[in-house]
gemmi code that builds the backbone of each chain (N, CA, C; Angstrom):
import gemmi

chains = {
    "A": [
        ("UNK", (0.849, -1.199, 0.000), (0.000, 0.000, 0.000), (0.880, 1.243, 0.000)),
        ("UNK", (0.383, 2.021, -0.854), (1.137, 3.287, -1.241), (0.512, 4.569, 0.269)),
        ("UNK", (2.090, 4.797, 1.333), (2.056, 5.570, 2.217), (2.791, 6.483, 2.387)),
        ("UNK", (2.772, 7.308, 3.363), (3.615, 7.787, 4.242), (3.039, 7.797, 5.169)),
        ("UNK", (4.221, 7.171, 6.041), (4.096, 7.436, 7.715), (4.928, 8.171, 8.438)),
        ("UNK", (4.335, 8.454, 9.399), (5.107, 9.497, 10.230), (5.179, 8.643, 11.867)),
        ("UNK", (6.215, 9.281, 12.671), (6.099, 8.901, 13.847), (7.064, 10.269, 14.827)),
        ("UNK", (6.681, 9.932, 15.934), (5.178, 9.292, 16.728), (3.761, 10.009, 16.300)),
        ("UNK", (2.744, 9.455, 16.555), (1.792, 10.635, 15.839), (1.495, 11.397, 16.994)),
        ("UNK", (1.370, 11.329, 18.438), (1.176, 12.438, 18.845), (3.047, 12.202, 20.190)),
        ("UNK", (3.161, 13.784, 20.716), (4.116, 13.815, 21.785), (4.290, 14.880, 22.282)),
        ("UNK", (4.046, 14.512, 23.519), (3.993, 15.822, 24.447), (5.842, 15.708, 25.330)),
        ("UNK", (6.142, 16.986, 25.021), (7.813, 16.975, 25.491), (7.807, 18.655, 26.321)),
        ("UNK", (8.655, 19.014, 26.706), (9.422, 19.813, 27.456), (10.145, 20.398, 26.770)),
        ("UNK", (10.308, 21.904, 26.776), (10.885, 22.342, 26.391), (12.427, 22.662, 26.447)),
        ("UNK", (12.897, 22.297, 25.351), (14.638, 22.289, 24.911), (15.183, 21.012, 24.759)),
        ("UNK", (14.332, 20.150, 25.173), (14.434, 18.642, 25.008), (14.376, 17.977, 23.387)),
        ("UNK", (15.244, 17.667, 23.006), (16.316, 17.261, 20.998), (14.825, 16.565, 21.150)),
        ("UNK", (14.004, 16.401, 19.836), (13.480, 15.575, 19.470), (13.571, 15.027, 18.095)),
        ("UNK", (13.119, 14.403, 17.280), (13.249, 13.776, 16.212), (11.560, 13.469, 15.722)),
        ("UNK", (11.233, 14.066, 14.446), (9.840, 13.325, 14.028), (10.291, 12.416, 12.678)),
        ("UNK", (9.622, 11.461, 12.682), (10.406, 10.869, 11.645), (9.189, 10.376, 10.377)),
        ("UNK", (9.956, 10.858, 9.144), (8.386, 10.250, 7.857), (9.349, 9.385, 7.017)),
        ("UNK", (8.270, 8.766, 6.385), (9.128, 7.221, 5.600), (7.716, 7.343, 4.356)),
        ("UNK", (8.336, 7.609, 3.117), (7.305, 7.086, 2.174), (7.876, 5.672, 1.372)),
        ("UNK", (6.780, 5.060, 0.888), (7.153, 3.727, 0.261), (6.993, 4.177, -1.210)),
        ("UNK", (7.139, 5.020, -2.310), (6.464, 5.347, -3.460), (7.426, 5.709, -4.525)),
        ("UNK", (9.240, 5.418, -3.530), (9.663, 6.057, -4.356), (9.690, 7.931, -4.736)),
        ("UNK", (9.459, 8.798, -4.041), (8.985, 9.908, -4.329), (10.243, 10.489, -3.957)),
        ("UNK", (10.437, 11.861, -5.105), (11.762, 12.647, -5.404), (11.467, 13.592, -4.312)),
        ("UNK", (10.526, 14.185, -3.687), (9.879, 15.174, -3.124), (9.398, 15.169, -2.213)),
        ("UNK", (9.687, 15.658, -1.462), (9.315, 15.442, 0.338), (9.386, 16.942, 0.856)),
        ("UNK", (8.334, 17.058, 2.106), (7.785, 18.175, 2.412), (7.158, 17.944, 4.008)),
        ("UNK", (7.971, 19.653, 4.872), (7.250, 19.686, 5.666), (6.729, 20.394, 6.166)),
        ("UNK", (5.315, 20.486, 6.688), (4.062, 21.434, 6.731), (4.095, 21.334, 8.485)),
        ("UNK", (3.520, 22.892, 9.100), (3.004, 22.792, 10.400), (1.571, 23.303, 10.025)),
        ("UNK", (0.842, 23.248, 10.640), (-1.052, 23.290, 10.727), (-1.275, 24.180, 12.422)),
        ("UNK", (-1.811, 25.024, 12.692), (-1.731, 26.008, 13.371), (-3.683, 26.807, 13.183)),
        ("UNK", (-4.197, 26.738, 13.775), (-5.575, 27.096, 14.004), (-5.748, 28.429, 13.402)),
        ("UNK", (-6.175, 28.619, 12.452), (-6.434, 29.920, 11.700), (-5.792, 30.083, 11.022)),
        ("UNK", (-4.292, 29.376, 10.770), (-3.447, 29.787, 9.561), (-3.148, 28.697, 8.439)),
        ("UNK", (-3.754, 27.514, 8.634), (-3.952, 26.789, 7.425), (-2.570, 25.772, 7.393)),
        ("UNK", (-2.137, 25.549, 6.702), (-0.721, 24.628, 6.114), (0.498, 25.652, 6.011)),
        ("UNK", (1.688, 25.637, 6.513), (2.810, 26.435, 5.996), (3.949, 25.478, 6.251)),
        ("UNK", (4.669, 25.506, 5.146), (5.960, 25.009, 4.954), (6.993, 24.779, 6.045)),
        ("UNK", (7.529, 23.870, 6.144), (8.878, 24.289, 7.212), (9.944, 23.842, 6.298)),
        ("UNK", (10.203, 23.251, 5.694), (11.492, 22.507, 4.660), (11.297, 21.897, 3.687)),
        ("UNK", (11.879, 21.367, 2.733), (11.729, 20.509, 1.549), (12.738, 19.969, 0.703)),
        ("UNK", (12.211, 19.020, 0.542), (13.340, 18.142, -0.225), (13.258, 17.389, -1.581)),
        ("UNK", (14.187, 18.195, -2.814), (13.832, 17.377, -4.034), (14.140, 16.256, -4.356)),
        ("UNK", (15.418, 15.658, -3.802), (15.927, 14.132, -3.723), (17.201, 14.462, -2.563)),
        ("UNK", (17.796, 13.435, -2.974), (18.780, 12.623, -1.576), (19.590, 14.143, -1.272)),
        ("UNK", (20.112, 14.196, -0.851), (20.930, 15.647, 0.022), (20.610, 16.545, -0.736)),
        ("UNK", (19.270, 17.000, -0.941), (19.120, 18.266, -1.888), (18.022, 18.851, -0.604)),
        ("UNK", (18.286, 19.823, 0.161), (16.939, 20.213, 0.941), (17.375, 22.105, 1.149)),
        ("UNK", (16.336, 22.557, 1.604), (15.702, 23.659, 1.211), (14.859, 24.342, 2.613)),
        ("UNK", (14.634, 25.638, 2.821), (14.014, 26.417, 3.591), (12.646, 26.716, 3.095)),
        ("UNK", (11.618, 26.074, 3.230), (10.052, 26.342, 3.465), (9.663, 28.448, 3.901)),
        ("UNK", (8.814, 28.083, 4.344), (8.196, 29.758, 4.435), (8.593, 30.015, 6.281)),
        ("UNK", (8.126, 29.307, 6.960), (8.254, 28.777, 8.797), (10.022, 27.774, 8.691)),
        ("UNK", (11.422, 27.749, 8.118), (12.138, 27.132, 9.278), (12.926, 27.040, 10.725)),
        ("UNK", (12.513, 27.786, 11.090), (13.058, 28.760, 12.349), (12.778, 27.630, 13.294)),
        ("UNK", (13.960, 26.428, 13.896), (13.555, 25.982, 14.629), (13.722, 24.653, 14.444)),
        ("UNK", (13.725, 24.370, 13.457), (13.629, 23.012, 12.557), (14.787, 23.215, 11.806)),
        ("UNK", (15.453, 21.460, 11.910), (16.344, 21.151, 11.143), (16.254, 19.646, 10.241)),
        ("UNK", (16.147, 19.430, 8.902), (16.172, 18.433, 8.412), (17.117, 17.768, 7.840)),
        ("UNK", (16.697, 16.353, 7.613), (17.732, 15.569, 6.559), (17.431, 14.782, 5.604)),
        ("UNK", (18.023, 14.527, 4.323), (17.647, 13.301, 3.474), (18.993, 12.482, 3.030)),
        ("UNK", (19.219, 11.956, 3.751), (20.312, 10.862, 3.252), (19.512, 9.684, 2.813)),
        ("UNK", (18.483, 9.327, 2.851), (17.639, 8.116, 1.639), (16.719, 8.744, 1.076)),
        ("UNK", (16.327, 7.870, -0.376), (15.155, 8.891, -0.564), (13.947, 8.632, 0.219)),
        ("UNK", (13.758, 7.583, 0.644), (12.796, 7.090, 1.828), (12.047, 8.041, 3.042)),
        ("UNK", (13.394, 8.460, 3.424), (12.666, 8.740, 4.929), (13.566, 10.549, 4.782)),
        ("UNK", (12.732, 11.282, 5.582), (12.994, 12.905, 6.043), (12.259, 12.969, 7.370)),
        ("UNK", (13.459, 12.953, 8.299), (13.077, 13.444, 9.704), (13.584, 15.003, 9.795)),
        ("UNK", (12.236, 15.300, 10.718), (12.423, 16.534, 11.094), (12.747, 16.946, 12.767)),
        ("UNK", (13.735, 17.397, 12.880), (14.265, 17.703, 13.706), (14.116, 18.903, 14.773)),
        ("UNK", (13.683, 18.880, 16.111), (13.520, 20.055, 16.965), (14.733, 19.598, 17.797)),
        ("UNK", (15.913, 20.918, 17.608), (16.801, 20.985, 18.484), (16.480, 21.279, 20.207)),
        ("UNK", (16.013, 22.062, 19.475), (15.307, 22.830, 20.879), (13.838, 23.147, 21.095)),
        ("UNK", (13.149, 22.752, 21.548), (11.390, 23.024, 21.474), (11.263, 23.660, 22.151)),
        ("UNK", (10.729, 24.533, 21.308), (10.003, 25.685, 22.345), (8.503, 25.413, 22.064)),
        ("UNK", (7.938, 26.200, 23.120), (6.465, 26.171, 23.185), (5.533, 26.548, 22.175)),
        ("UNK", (6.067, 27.648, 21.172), (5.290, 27.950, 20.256), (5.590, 27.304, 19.178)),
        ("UNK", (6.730, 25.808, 18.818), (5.913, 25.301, 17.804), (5.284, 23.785, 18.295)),
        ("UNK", (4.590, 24.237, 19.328), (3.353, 22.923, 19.437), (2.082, 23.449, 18.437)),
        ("UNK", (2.318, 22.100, 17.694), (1.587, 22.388, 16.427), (1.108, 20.751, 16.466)),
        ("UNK", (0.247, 21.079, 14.489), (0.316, 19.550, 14.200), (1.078, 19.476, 12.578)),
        ("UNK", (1.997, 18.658, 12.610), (3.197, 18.571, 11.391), (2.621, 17.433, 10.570)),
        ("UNK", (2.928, 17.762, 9.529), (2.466, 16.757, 8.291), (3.805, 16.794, 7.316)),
        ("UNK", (4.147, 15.634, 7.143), (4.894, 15.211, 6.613), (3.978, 14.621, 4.496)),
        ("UNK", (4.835, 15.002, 3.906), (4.228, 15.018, 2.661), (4.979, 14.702, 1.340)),
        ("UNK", (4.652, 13.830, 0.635), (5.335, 13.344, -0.740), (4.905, 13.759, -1.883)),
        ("UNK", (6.049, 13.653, -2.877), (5.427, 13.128, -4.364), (6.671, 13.168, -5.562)),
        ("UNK", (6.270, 12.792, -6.973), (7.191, 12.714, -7.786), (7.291, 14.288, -8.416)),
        ("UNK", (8.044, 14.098, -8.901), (8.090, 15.964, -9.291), (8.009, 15.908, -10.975)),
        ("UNK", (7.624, 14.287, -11.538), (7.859, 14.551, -13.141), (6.446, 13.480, -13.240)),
        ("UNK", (6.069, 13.516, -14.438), (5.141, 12.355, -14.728), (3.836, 12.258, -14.188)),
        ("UNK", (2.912, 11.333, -14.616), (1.128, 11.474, -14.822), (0.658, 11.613, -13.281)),
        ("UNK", (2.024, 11.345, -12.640), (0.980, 11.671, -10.991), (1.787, 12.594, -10.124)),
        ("UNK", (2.538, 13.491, -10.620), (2.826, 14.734, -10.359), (1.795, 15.281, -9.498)),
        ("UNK", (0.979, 15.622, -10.189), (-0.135, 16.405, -9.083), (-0.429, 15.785, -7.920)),
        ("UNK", (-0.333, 14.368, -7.670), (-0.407, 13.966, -6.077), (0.515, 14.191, -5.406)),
        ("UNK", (0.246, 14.467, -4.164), (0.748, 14.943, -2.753), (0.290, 14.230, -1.970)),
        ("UNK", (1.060, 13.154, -1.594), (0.421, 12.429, -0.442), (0.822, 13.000, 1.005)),
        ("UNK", (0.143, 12.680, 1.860), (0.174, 12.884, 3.405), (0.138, 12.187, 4.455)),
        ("UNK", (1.246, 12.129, 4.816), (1.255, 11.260, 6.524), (0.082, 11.896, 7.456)),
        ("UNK", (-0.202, 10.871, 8.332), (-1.414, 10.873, 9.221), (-1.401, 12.045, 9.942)),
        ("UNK", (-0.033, 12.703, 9.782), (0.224, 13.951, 10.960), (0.309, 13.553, 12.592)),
        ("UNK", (1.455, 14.543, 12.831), (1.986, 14.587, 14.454), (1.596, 15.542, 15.091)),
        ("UNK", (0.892, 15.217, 16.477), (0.792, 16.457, 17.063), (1.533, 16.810, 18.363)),
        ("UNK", (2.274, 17.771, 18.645), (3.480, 17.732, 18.949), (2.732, 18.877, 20.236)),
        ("UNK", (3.154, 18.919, 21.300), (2.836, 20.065, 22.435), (4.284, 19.904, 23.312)),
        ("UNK", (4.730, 21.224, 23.383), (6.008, 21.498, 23.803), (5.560, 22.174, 24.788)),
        ("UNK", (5.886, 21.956, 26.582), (5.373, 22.132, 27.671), (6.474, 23.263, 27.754)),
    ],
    "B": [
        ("UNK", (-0.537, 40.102, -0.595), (-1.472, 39.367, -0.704), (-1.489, 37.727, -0.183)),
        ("UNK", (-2.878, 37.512, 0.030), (-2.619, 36.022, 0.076), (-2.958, 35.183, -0.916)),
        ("UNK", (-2.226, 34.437, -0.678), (-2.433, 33.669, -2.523), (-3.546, 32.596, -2.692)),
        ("UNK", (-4.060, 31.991, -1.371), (-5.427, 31.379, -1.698), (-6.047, 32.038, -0.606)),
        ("UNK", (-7.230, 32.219, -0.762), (-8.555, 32.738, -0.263), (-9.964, 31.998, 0.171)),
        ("UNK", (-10.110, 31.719, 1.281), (-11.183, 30.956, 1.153), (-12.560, 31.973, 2.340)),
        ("UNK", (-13.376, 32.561, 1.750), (-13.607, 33.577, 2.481), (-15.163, 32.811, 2.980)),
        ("UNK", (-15.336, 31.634, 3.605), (-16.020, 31.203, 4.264), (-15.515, 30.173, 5.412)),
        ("UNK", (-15.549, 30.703, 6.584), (-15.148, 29.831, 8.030), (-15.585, 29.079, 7.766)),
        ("UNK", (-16.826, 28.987, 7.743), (-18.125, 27.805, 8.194), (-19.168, 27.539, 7.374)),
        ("UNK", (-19.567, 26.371, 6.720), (-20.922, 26.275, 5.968), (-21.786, 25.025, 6.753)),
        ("UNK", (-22.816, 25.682, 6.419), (-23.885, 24.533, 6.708), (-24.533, 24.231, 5.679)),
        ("UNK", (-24.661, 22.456, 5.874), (-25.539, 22.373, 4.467), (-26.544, 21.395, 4.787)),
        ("UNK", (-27.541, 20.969, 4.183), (-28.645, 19.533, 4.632), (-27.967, 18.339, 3.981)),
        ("UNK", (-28.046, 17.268, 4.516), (-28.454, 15.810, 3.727), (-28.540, 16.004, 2.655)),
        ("UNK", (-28.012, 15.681, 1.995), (-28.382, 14.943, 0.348), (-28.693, 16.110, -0.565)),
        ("UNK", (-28.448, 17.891, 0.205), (-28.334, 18.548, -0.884), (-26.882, 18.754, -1.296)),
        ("UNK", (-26.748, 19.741, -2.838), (-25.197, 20.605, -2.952), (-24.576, 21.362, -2.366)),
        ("UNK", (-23.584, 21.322, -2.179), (-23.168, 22.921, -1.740), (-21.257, 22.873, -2.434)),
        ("UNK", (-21.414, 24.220, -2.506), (-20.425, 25.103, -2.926), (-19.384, 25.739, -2.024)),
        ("UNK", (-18.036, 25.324, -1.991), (-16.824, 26.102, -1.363), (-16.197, 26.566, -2.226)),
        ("UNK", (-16.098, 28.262, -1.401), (-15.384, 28.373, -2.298), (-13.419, 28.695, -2.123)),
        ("UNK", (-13.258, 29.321, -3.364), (-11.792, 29.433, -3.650), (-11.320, 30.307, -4.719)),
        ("UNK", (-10.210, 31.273, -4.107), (-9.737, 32.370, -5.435), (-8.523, 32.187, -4.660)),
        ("UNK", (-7.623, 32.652, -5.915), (-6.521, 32.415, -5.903), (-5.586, 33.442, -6.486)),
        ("UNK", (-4.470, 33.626, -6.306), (-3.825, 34.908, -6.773), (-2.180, 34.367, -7.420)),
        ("UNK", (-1.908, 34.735, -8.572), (-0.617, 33.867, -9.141), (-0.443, 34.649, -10.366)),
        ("UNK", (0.758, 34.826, -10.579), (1.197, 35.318, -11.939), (1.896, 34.098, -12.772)),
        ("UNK", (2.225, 32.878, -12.020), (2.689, 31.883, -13.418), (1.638, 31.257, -14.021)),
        ("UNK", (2.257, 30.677, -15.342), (1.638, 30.634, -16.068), (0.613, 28.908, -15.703)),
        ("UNK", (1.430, 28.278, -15.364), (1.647, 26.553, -14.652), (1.538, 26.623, -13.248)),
        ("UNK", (0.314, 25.893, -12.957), (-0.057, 26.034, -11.613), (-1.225, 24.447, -11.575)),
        ("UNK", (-1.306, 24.592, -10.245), (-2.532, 23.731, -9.905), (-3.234, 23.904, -8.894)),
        ("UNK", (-4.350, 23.554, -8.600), (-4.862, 23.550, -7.717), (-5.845, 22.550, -7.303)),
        ("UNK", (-5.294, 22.145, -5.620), (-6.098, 21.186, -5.178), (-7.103, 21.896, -3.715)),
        ("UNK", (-7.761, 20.261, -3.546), (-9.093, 20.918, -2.562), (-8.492, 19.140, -1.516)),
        ("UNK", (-8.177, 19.425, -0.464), (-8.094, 18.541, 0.953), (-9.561, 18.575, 1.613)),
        ("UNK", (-9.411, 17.810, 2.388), (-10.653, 17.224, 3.326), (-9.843, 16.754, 4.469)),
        ("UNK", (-9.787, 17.253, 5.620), (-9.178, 16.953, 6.952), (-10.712, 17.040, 7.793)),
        ("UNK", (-11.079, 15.034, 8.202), (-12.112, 15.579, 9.193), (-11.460, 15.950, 10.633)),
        ("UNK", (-11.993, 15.365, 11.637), (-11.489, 15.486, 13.212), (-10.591, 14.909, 13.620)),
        ("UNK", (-10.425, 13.829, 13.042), (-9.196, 12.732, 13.303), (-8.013, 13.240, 12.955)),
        ("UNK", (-7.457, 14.491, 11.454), (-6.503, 14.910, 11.562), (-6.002, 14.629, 10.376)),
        ("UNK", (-6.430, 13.731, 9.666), (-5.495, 13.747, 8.574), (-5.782, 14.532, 7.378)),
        ("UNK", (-5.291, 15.005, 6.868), (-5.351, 15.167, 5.187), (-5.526, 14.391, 4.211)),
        ("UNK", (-7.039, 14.054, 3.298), (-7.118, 13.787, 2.244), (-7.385, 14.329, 0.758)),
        ("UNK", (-6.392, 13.656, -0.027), (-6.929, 14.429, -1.234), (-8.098, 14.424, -1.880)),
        ("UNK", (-9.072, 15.339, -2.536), (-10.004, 15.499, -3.211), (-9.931, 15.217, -4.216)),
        ("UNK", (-9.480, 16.199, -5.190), (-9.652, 17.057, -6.451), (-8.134, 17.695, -7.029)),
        ("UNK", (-8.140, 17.487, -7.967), (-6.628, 18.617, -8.715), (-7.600, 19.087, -9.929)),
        ("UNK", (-7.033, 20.180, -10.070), (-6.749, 20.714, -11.438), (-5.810, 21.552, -11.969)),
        ("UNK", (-5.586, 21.209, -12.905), (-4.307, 21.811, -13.728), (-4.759, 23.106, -14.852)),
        ("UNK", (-3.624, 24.139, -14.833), (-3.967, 25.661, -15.116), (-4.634, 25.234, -16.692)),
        ("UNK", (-3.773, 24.035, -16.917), (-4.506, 24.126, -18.464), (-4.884, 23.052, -18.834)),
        ("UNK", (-5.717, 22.321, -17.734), (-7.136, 21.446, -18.201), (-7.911, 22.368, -18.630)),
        ("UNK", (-8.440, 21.977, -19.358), (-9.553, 22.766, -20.172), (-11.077, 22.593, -19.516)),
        ("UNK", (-11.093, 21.189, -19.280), (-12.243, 20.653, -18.330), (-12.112, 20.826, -17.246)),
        ("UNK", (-13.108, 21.235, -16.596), (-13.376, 21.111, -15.005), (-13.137, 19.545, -14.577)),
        ("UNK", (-12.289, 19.771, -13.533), (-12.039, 18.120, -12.533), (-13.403, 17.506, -12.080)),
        ("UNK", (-13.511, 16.173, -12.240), (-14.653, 15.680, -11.444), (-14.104, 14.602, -10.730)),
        ("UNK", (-14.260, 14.314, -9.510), (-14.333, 13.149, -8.680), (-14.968, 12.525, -8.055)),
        ("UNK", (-16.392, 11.071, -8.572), (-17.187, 10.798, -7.514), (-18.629, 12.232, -7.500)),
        ("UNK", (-18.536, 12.267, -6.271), (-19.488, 13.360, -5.450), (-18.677, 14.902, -6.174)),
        ("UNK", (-17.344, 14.841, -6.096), (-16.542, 16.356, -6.087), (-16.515, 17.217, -6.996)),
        ("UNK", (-16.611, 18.055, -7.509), (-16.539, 18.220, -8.904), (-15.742, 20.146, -8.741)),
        ("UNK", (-14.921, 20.358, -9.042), (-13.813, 21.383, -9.254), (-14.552, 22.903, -10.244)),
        ("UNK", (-15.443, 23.820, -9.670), (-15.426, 24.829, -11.017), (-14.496, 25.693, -11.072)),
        ("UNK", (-14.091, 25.753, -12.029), (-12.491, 26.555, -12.645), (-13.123, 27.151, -13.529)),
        ("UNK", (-12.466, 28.342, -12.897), (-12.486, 29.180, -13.471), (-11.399, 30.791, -13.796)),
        ("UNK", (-10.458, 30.332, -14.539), (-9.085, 30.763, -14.559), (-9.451, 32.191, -14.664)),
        ("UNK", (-10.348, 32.955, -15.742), (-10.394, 34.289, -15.920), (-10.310, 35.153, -14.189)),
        ("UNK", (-10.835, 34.267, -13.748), (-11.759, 34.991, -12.025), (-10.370, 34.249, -11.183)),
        ("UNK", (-9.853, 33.613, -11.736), (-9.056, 33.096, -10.672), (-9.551, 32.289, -9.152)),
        ("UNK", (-10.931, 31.522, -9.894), (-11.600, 30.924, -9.235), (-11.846, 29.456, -8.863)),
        ("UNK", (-11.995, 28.816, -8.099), (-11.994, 27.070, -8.299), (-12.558, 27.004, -7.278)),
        ("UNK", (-13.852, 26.898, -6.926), (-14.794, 26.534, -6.060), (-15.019, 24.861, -6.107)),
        ("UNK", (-15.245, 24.463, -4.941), (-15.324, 23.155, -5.002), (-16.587, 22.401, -4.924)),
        ("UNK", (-17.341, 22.090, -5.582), (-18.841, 21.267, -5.418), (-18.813, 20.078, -4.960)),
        ("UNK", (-20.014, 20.014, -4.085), (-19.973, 18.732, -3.482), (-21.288, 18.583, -3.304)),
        ("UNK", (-22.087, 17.263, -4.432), (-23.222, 17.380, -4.858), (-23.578, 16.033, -3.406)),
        ("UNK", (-24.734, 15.739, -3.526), (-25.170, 15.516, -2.655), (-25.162, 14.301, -1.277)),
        ("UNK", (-24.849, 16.060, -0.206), (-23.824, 15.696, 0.560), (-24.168, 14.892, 1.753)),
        ("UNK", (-23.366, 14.018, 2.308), (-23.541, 13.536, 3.364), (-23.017, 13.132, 4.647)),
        ("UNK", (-22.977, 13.290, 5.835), (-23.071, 13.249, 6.962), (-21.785, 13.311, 7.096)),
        ("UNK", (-20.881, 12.351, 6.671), (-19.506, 12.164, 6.409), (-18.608, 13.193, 6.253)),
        ("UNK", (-19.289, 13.933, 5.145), (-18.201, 14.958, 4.525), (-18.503, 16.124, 5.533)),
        ("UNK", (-18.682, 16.383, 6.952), (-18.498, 17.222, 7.579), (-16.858, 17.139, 8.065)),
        ("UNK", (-16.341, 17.993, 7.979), (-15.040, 18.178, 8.045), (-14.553, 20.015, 7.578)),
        ("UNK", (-13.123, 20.086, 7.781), (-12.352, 20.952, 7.210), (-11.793, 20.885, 5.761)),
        ("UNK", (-12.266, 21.593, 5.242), (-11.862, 21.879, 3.637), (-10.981, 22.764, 3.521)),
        ("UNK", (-9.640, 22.112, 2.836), (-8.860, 23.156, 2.390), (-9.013, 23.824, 0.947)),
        ("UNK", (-8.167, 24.698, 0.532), (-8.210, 24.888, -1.072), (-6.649, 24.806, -1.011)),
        ("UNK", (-5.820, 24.567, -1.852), (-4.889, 24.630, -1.810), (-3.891, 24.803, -3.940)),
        ("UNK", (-2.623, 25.859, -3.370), (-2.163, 25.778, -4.798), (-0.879, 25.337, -5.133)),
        ("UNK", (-0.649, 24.553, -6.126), (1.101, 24.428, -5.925), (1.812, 25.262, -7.743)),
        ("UNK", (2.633, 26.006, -8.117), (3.030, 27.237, -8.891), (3.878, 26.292, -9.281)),
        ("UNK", (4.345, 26.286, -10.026), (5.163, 24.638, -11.247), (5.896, 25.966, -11.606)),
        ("UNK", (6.537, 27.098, -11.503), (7.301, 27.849, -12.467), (8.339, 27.636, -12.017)),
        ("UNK", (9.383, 27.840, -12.867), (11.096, 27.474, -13.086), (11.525, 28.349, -11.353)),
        ("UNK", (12.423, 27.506, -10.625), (12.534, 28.371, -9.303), (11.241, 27.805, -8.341)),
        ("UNK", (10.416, 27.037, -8.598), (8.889, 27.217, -7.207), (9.933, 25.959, -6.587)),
        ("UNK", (9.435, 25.905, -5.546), (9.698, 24.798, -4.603), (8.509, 23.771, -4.861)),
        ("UNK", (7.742, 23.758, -5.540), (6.417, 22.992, -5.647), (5.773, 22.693, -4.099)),
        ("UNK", (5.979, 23.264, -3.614), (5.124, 23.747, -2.199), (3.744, 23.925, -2.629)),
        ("UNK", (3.185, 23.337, -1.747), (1.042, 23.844, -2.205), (1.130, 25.226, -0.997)),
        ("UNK", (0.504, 25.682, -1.232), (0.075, 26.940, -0.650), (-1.479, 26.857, -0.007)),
        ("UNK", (-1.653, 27.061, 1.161), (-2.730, 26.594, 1.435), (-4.079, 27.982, 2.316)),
        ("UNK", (-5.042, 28.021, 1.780), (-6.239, 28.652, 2.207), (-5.963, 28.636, 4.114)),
        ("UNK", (-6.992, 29.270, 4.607), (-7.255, 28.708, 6.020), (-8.039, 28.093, 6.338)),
        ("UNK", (-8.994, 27.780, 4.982), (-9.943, 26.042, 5.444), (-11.165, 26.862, 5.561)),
        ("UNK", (-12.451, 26.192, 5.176), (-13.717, 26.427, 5.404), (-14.521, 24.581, 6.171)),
        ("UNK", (-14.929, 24.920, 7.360), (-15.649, 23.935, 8.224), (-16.686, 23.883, 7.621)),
        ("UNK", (-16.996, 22.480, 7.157), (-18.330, 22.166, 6.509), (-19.581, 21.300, 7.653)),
        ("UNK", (-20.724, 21.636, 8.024), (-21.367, 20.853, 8.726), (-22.258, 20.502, 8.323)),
        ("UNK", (-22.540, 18.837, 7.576), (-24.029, 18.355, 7.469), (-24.822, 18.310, 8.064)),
        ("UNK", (-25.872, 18.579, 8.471), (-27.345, 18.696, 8.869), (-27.929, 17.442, 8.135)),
        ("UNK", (-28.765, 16.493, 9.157), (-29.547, 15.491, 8.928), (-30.900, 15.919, 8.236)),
    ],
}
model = gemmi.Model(1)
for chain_id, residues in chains.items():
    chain = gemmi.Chain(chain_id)
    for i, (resn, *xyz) in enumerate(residues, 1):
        res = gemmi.Residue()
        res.name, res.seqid = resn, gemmi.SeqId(i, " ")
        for name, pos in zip(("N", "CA", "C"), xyz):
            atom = gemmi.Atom()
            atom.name, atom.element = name, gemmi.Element(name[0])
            atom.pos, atom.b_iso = gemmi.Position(*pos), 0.0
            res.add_atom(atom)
        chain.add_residue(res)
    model.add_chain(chain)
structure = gemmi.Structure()
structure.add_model(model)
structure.setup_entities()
């Protein structure tokens, strides 16, 4: 079955405490993406990635650090958590050429509360 | 500016009638798309609908059906007759294909849909 998963889906942590969110697609996908979700402001970017060590600054990375050493998996990284990005993160795929370009798939989403 | 618009919080609609979300959008490339999500309570994001700047046809999916309308910079989303289920959060969302985009979707702030029995 064609996914992405994310983990953990939800985690409540303390602030300044390293965490790690971690997404894994099975699809093969050049393109990986990560979104925070925030009550009134919709979807915004935090990073992105076109293939293996190619990654990029979103609209929101302040805070967040990523990686792609497979094309598989892009964890996103809180060095330090602070309280204001308890959010909910969505982790997101797709191919960047060919008839299913236009899909964007989506992990189940994490919801993350930084005490 | 903001580049998608969805200038309804909240709709209510009955059982088994239509209703209309909408969506405008603001873009100077030429290559673009635009999709419509469905996040109920549980949280996730599903896809709807795409359409592409230069389908000529309006998208249909099922129940969903996409009106595009490029002059207006419009793509309202129909959802013919609706049910109980499709109460949820609707996004609109756009992703800009021009030389340089990050292919990032760009996303509305969602219109809450509530069926009525």
């Amino acid at each position: 079955e064609a996914q992405v998963t994310q983990n953990p889906r939800y985690l409540i942590t303390v602030t300044g405490k390293k965490l790690t969110v971690t997404c894994s697609q099975n699809m093969n996908h050049e393109y990986m993406s990560w979104y925070r979700q925030d009550p009134g402001l919709g979807l915004r970017q935090i990073y992105y990635s076109m293939n293996v060590e190619v990654t990029d600054k979103g609209d929101v990375p302040e805070g967040y650090k990523v990686s792609r050493k497979e094309k598989r998996n892009f964890p996103l990284i809180l060095e330090s958590p602070s309280p204001n990005q308890t959010s909910l993160y969505f982790c997101a795929s797709s191919h960047l050429t060919g008839t299913s370009f236009y899909e964007q798939y989506f992990g189940p989403g994490t919801r993350l509360t930084v005490t | 500016a903001q580049k998608i618009t969805q200038t309804q919080p909240g709709m209510f609609v009955q059982e088994k009638e239509a209703v209309t979300l909408d969506c405008t959008y603001d873009t100077s490339d030429q290559s673009y798309g635009l999709f419509w999500y469905k996040q109920p309570s549980s949280g996730e994001m599903i896809f709807l609908i795409y359409q592409g700047s230069y389908d000529e046809q309006n998208a249909t999916e099922g129940r969903y059906s996409l009106n595009f309308q490029k002059a207006r910079k419009s793509a309202n989303l129909v959802i013919s007759a609706s049910q109980l289920g499709d109460s949820a959060m609707y996004f609109c969302a756009m992703r800009e294909d021009s030389g340089g985009s990050n292919y990032k979707l760009t996303f509305g702030k969602g219109t809450l849909l509530t069926v009525n029995p």
